[in-house]
Every structure is written in structure tokens, then in C-alpha cells.
C-alpha positions as CSV (number, residue, x, y, z in Angstrom):
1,X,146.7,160.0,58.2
2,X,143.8,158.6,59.8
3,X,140.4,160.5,61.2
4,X,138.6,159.2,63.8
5,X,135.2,160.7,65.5
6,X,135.4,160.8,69.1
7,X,134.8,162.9,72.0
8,X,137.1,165.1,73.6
9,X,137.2,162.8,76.5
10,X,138.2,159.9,74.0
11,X,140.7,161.6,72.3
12,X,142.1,162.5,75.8
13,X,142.2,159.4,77.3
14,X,144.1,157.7,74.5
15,X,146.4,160.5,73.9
16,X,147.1,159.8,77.4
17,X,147.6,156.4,77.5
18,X,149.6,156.7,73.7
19,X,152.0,159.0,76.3
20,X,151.8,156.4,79.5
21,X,153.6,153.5,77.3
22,X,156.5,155.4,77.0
23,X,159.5,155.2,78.9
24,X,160.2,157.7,81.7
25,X,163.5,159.0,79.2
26,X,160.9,158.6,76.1
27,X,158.3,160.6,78.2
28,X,161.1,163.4,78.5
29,X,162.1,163.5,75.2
30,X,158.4,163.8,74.2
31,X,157.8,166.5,76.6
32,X,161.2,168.8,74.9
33,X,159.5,168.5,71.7
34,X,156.4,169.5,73.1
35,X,157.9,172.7,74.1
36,X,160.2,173.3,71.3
37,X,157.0,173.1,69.0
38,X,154.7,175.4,71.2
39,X,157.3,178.3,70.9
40,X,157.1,178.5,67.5
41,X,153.3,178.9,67.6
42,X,152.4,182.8,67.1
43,X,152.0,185.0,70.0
44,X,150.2,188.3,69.9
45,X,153.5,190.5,71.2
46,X,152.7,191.9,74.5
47,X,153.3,195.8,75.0
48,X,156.1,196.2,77.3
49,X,154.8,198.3,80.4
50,X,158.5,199.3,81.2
51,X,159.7,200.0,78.0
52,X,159.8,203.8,78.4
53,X,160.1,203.6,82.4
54,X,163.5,204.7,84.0
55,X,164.2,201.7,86.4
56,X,166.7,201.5,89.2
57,X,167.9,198.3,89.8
58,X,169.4,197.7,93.5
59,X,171.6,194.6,94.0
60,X,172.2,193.2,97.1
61,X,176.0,193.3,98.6
């Protein structure tokens, strides 16, 4: 592990450039991860506004 002191900017610009040297199929791959590890960051659970609601759903014919 290495620290570094920077500025936000810094560390922005070469995380962006760290991302820019991938390929396009790396750069997708990168991005799945990205999302696959942001879901399993805690959440405060929302309240459901509909939960004890009655709804009526209407589909089209």
C-alpha cells in the first residue's frame, strides 16, 4: 500500500487517467465492478410510502 498527499484535484486527475489507459472492454469491466462493489455499501433503508396503500394497477390492452 502506498500513501500519497495530494489534492483532490490530483488524485482525480490521475485516477482518471489510471482509467483512460484502459481498453474500451477493460473500461467495461472496470465499470461492472464499480457497481457490483457500490451495492454492497450500506444504505439507510428508505420507508416505503406505499407500503400500506391499496393500489390499482391499470394495464393497457
Amino acid at each position: 500500500m502506498e500513501i500519497r498527499f495530494q489534492t483532490k484535484e490530483e488524485s482525480n486527475k490521475l485516477q482518471q487517467e489510471d482509467f483512460l489507459k484502459l481498453s474500451k472492454t477493460e473500461r467495461v469491466y472496470a465499470f461492472f465492478r464499480l457497481m457490483e462493489q457500490v451495492s454492497r455499501f450500506p444504505v439507510k433503508n428508505k420507508q416505503d410510502k406505499n407500503k400500506d396503500n391499496f393500489l390499482i394497477v391499470i394495464k393497457p390492452k
